[in-house]
PAZAPA-4460 file (N, C-alpha, C; in steps of 0.05 Angstrom, whole numbers, plus 32768, in hexadecimal, padded with zeros to 4 digits):
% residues 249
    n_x    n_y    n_z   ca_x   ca_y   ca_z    c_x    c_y    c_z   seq   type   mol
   8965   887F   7CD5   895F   8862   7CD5   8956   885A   7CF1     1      X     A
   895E   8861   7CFF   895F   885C   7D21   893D   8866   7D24     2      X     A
   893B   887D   7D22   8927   8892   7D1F   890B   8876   7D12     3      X     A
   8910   8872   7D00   88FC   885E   7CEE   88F2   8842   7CF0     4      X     A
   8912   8838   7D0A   8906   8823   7D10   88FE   8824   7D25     5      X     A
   8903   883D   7D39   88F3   883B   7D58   88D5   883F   7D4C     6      X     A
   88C3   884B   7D3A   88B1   884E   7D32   88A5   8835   7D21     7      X     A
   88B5   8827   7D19   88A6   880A   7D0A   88A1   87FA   7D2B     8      X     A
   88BA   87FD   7D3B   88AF   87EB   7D52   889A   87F9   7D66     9      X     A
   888F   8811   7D67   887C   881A   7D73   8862   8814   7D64    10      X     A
   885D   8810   7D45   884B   880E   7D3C   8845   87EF   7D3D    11      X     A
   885C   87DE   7D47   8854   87C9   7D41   8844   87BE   7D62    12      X     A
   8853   87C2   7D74   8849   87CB   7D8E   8830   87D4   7D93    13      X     A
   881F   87DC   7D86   880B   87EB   7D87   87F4   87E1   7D7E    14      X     A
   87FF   87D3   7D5C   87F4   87BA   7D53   87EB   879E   7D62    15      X     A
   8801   879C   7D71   87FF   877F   7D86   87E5   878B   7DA1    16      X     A
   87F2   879E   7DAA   87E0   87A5   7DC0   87C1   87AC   7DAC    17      X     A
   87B4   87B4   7D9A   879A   87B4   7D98   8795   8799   7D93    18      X     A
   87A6   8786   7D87   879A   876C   7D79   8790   8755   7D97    19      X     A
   87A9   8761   7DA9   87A5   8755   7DC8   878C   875D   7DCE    20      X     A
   8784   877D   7DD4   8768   8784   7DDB   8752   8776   7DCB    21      X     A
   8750   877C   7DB7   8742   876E   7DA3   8738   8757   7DAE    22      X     A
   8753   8740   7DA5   8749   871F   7DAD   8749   8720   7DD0    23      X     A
   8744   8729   7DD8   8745   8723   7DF9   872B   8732   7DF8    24      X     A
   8719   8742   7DF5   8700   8745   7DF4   86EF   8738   7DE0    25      X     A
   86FE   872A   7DCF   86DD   871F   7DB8   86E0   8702   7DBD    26      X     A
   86F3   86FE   7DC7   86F5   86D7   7DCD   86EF   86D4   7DEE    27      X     A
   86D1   86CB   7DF1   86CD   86C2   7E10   86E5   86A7   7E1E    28      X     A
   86E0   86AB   7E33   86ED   868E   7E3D   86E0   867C   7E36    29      X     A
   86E7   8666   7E25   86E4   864D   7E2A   86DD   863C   7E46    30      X     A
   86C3   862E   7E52   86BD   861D   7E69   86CD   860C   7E62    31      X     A
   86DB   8604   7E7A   86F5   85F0   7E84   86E8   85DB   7E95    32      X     A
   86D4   85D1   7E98   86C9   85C3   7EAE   86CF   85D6   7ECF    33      X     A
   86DC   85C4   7EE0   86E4   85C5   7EF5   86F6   85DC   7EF8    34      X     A
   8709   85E3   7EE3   8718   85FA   7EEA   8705   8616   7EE9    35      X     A
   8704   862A   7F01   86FA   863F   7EF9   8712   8652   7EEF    36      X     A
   870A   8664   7ED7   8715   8674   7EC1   8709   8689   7EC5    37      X     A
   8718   86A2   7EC0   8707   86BB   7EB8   8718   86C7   7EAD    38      X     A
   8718   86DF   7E9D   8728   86F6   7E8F   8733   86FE   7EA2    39      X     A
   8756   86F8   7E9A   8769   8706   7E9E   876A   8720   7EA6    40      X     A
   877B   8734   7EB5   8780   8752   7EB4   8787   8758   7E97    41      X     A
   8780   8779   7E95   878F   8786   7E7A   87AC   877E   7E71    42      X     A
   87B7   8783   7E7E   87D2   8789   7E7C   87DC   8768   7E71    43      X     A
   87D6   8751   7E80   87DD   8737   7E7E   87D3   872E   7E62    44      X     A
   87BB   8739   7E5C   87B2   8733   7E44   87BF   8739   7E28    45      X     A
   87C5   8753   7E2B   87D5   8760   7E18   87E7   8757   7E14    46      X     A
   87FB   8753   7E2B   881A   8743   7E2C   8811   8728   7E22    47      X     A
   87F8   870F   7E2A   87FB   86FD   7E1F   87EF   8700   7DFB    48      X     A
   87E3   8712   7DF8   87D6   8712   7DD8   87F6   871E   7DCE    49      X     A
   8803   8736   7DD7   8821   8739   7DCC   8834   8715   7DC2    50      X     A
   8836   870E   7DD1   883A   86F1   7DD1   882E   86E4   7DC0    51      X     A
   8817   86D9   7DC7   8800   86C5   7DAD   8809   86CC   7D97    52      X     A
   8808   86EE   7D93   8809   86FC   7D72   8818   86E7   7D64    53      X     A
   882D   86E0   7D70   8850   86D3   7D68   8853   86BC   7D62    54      X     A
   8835   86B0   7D6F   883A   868B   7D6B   8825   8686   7D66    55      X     A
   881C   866D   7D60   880E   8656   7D60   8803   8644   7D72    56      X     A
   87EC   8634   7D68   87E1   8620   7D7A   87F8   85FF   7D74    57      X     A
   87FC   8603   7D64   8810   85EF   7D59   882B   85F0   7D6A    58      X     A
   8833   860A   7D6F   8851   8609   7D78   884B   85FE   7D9F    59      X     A
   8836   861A   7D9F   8831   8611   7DB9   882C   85F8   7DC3    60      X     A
   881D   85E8   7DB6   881D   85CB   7DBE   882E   85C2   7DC1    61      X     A
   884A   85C2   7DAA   886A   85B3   7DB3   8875   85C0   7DCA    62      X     A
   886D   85D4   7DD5   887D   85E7   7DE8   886E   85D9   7E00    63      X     A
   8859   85D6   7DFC   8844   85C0   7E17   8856   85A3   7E1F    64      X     A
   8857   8595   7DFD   8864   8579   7DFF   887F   857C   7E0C    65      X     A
   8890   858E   7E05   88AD   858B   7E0F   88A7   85A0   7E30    66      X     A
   8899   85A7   7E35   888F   85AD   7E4B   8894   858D   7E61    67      X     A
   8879   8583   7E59   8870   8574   7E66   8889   8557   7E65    68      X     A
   889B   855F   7E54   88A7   853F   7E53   88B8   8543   7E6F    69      X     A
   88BE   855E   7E77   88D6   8565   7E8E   88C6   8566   7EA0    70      X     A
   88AD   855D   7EA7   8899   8565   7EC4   88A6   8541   7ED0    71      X     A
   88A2   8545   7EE6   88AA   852F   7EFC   889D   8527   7F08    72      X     A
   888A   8535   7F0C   8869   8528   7F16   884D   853E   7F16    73      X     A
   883B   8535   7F16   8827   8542   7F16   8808   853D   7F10    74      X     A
   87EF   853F   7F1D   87DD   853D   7F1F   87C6   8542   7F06    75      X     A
   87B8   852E   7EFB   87A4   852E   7EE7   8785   852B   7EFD    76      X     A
   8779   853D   7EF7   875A   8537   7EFD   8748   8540   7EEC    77      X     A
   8744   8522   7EE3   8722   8525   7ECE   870D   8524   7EE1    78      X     A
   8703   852C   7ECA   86DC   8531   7ED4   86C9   8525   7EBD    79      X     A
   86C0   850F   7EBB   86A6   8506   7EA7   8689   8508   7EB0    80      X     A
   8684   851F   7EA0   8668   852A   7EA6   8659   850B   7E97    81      X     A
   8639   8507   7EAA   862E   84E8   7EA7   8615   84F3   7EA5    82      X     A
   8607   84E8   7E97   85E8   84F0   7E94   85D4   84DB   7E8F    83      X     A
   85C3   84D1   7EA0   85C5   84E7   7EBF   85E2   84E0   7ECD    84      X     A
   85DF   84EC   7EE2   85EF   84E8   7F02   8607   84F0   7F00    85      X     A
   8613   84EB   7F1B   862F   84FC   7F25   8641   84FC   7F11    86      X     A
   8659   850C   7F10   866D   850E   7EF8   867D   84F5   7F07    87      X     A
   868F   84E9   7EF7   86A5   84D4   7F03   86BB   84E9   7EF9    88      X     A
   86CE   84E2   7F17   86DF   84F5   7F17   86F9   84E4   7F1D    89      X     A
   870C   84E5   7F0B   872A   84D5   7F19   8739   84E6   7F11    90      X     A
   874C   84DC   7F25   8763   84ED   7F2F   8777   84D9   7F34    91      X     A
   8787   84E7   7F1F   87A9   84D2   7F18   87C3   84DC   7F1D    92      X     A
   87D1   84D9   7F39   87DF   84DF   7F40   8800   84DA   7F34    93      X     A
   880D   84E6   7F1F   8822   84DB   7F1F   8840   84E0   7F25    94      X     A
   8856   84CC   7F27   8865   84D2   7F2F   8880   84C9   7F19    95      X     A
   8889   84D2   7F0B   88A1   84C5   7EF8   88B4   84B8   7F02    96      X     A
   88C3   84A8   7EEE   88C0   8497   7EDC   889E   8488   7EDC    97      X     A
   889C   8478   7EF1   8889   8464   7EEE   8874   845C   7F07    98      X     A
   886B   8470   7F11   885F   846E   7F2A   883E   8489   7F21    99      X     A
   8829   8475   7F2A   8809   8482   7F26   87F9   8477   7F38   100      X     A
   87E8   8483   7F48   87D4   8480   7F53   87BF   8484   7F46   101      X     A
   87A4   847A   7F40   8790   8487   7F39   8770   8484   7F54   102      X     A
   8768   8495   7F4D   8750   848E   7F61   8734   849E   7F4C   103      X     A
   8728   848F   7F4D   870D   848C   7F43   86EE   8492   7F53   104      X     A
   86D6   84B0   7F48   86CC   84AB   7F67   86B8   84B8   7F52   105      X     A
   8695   84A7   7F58   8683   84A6   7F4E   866E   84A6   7F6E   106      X     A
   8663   84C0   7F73   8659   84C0   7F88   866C   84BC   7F9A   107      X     A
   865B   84A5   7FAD   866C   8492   7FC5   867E   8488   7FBF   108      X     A
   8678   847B   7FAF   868C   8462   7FA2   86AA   846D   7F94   109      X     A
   86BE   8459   7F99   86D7   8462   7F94   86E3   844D   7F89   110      X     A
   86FA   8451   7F79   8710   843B   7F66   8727   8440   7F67   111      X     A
   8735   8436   7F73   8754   843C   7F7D   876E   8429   7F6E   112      X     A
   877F   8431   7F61   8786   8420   7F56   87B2   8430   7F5D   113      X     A
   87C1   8420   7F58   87DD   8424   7F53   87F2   8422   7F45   114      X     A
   87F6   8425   7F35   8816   841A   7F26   882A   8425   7F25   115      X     A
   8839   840F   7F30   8857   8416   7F33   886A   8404   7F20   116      X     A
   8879   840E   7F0D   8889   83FF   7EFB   887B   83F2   7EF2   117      X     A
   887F   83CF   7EF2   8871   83B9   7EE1   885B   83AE   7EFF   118      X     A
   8852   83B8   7F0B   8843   83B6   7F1E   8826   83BA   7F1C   119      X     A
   8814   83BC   7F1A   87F4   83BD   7F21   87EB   83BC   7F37   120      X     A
   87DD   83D1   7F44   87D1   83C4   7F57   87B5   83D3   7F57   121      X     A
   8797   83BD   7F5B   8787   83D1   7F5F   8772   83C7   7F71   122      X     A
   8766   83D1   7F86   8751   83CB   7F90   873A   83C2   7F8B   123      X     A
   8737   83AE   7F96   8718   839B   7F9A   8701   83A7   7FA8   124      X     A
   86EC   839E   7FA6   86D2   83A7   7FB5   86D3   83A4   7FCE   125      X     A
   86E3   8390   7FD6   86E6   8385   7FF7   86FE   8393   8005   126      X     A
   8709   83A6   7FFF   8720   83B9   8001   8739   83A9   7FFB   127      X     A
   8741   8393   7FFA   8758   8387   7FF8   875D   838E   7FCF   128      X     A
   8778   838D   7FC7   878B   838C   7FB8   8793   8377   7FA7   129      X     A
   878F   837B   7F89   879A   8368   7F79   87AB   836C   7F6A   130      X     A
   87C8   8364   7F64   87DC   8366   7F61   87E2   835D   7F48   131      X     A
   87E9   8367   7F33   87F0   8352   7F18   880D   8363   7F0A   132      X     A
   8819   834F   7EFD   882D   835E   7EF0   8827   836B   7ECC   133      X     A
   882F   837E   7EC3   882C   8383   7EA4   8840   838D   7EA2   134      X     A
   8842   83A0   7E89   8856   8395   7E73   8867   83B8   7E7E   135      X     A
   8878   83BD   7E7B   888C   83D7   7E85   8884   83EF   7E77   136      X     A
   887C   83E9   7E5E   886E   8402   7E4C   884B   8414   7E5A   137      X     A
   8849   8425   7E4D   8834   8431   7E53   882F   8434   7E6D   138      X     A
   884B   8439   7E76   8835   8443   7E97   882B   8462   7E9D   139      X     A
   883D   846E   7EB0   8832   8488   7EBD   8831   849D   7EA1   140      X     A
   8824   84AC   7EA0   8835   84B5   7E86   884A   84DC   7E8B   141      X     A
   8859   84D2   7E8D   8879   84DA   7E8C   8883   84DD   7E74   142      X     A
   8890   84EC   7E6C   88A0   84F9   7E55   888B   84FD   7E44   143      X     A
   8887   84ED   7E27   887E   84EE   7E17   8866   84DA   7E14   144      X     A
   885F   84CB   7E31   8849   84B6   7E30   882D   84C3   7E32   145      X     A
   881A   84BD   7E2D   87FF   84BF   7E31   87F7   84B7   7E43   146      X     A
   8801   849C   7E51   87FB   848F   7E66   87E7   847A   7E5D   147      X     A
   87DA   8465   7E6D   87CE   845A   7E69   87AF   8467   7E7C   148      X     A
   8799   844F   7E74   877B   845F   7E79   877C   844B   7E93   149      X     A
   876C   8457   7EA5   8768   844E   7EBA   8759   8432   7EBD   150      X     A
   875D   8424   7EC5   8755   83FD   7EC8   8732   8402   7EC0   151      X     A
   8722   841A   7ECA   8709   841A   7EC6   86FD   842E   7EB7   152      X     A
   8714   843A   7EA2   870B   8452   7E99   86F8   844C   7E8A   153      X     A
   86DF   8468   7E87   86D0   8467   7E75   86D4   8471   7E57   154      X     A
   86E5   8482   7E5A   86E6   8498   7E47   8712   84A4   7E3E   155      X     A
   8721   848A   7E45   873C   8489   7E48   873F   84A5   7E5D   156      X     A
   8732   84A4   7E71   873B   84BE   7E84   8754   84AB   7E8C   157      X     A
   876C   84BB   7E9A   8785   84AE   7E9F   8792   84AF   7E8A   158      X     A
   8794   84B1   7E73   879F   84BF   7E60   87A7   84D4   7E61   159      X     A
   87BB   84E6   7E5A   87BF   84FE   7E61   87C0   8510   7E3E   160      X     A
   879E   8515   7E36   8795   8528   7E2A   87AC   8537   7E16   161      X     A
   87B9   8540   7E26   87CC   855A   7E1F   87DF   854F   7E11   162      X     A
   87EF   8534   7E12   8800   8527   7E05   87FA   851F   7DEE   163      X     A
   87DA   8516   7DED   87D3   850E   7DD8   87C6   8521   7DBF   164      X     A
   87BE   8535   7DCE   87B9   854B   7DBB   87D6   855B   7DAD   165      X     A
   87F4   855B   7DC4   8802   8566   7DBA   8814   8552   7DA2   166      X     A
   8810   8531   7D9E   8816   8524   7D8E   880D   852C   7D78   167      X     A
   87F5   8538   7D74   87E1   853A   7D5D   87D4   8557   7D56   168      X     A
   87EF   856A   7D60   87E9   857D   7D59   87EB   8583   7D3D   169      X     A
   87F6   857D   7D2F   87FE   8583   7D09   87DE   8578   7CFA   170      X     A
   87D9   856C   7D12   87B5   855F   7CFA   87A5   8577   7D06   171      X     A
   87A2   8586   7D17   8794   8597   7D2B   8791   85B8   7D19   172      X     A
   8774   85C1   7D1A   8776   85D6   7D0E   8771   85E9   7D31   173      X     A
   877D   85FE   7D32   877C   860E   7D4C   877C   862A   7D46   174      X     A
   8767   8636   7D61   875C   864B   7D65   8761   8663   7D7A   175      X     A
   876D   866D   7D7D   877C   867F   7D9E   8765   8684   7DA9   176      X     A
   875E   8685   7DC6   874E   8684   7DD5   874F   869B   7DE2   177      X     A
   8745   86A0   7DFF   874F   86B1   7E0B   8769   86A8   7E25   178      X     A
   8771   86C1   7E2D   877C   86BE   7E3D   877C   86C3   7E56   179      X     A
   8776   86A5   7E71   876B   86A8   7E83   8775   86AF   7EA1   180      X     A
   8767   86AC   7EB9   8773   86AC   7ECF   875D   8697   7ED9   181      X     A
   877C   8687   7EEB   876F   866F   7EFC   877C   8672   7F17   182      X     A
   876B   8664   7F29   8775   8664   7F45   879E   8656   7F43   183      X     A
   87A1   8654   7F31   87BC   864E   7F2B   87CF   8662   7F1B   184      X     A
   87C2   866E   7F14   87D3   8687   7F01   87C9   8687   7EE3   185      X     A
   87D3   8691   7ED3   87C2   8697   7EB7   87CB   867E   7EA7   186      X     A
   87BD   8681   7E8F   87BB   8668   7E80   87B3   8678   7E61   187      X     A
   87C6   866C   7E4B   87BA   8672   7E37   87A0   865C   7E23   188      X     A
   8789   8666   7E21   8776   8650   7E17   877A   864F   7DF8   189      X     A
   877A   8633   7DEB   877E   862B   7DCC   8769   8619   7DCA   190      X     A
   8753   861E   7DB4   8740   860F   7DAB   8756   85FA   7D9A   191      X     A
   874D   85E7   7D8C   8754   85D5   7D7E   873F   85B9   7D72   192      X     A
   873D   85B3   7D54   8731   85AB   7D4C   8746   8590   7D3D   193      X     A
   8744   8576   7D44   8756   8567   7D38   873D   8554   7D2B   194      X     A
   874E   8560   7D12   873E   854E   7CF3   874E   8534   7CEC   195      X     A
   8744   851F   7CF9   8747   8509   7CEF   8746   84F8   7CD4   196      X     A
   875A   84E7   7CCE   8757   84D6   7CBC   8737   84CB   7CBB   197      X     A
   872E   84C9   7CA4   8718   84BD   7C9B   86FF   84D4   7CA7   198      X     A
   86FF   84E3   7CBA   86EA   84F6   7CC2   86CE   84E9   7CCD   199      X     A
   86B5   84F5   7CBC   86A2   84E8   7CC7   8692   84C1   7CC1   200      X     A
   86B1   84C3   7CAA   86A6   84A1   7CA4   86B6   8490   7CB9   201      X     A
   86C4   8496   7CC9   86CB   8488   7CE7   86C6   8492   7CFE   202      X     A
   86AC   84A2   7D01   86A3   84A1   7D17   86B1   84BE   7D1F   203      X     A
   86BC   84CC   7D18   86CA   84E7   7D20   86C3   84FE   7D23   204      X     A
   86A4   84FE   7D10   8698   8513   7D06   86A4   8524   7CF1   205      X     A
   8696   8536   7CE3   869D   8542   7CCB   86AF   855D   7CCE   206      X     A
   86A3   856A   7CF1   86B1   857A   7CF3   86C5   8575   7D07   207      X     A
   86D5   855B   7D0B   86EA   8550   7D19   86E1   8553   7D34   208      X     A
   86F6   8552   7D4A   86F7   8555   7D63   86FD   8569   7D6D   209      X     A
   86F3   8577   7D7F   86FA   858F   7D86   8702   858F   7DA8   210      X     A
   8715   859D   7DB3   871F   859A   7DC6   8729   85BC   7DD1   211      X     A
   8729   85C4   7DEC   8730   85DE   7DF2   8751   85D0   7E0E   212      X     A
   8760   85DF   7DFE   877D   85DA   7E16   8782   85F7   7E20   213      X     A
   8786   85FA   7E3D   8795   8618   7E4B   87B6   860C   7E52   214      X     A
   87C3   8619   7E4C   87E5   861C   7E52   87E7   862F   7E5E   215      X     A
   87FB   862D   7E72   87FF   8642   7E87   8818   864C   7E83   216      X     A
   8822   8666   7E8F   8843   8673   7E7E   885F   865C   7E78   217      X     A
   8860   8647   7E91   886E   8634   7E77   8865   8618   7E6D   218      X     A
   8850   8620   7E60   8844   860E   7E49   8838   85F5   7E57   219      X     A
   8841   85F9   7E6F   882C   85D9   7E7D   880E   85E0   7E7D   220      X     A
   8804   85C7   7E70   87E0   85CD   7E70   87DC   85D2   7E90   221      X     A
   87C9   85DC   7E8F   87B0   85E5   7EA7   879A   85D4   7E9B   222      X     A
   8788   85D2   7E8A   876D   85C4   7E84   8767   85B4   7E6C   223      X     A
   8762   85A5   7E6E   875A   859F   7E52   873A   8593   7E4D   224      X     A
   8729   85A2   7E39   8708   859E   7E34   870A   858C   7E1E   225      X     A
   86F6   857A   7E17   86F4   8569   7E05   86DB   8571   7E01   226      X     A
   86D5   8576   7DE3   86B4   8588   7DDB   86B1   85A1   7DEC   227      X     A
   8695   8593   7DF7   868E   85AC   7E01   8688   85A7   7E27   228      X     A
   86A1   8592   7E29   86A8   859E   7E3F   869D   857F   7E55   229      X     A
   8692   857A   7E38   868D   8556   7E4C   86A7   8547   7E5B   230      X     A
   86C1   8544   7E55   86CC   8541   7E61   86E5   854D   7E62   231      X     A
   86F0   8554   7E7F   8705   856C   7E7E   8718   8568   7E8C   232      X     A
   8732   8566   7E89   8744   8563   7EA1   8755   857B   7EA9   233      X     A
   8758   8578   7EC0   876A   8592   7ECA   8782   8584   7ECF   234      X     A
   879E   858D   7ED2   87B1   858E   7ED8   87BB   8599   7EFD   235      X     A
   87CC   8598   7F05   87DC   85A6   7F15   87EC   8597   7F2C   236      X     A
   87F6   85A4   7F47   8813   8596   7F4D   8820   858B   7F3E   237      X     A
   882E   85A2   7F2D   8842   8593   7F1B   8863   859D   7F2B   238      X     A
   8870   858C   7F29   888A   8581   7F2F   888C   8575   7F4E   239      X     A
   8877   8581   7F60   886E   857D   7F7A   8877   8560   7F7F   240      X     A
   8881   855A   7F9A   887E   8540   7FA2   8872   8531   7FAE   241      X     A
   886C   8519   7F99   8855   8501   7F94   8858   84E8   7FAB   242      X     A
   8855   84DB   7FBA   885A   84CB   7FC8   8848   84AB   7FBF   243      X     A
   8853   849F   7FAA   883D   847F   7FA2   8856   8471   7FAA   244      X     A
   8840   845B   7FBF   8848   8444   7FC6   8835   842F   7FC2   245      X     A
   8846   8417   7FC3   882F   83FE   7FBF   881C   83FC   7FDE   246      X     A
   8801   83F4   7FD0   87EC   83F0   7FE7   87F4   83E0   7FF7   247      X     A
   87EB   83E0   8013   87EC   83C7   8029   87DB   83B4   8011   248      X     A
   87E6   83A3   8012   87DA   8388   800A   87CE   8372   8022   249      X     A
***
């Protein structure tokens, strides 16, 4: 018996490692925008396809969400490719419970904005600060929030992507990607296609939305592509310490 099961677990071992080789050579990297990606070493690959074999795009996403509900602070930077001209790029600094910077930068030009608790604050053309109060909900987004979009978003950048895809993973059909290396450490890539209610008679298209997320060994995103890459946000300094204070006024 002993004899029969060291040989079911060698065959199964063997199984995992070609299916690893396999999908780690026929699935390219997915373009991340701004993050550069390339193929993993052998060895990492195999260990992460050993792994994949076992799960899902579905589980992994909850493993992202309960990930991300225990992060304490950390850095979102989108990129919106514009045609023509420069990408607009912001960068949303946050800090939990309830503390965000955002800064906004199109060429020269820049958009600086703050919230702290029920606070607002965001910059004028003349460099001075306007101050208003709103409501305690939807701020930084912490635990399970999305966050709110930035005072001038075009495209809800300031949103945090990853929350909202991992809310809506059960409507989401998903694809294992490869598995990458970034100037941060490796990342596993998941295509994902979320089929909306009503489809292409609300504007959704017929073949839904499609989106590419990388997770890194514990489940915190590294990137997230929207299509084909028009707009993308990266992640990182996560738990790092954030320093938001209100502007000189």
């Amino acid at each position: 018996m002993k004899r029969a099961g060291l040989i079911l677990i060698i065959v199964l071992l063997l199984a995992a490692v070609a299916l690893a080789f396999v999908g780690a050579n026929s699935v390219a990297p997915t373009p991340m925008g701004s993050v550069s990606v390339s193929p993993a070493g052998y060895v990492t690959r195999v260990v992460a396809g050993v792994r994949a074999h076992f799960t899902s795009g579905q589980a992994e996403m909850q493993r992202a969400f309960a990930a991300k509900r225990e992060a304490k602070s950390f850095r979102m930077t989108t990129l919106l490719s514009l045609h023509p001209g420069q990408p607009l790029k912001t960068v949303i600094e946050v800090s939990c419970p309830d503390r965000e910077r955002f800064t906004t930068t199109i060429g020269e030009r820049a958009f600086r904005a703050v919230r702290i608790g029920t606070k607002a604050y965001v910059e004028q053309q003349d460099g001075s600060w306007r101050v208003q109060d709103t409501a305690a909900g939807g701020w930084a987004p912490c635990g399970e929030n999305p966050g709110e979009p930035a005072p001038w978003a075009v495209m809800n950048e300031g949103r945090d992507p990853s929350v909202v895809l991992s809310k809506m993973a059960d409507h989401a059909e998903f694809g294992r990607g490869a598995f990458v290396s970034t100037p941060d450490g490796n990342c596993q890539q998941w295509s994902l296609r979320l089929m909306l209610p009503g489809g292409a008679q609300h504007g959704h298209g017929a073949g839904g939305l499609s989106y590419t997320i990388c997770l890194d060994s514990k489940h915190l995103p590294v990137a997230v592509s929207m299509g084909s890459g028009g707009m993308v946000t990266t992640y990182s300094d996560w738990n790092k310490d954030v320093q938001i204070d209100p502007p000189k006024m």
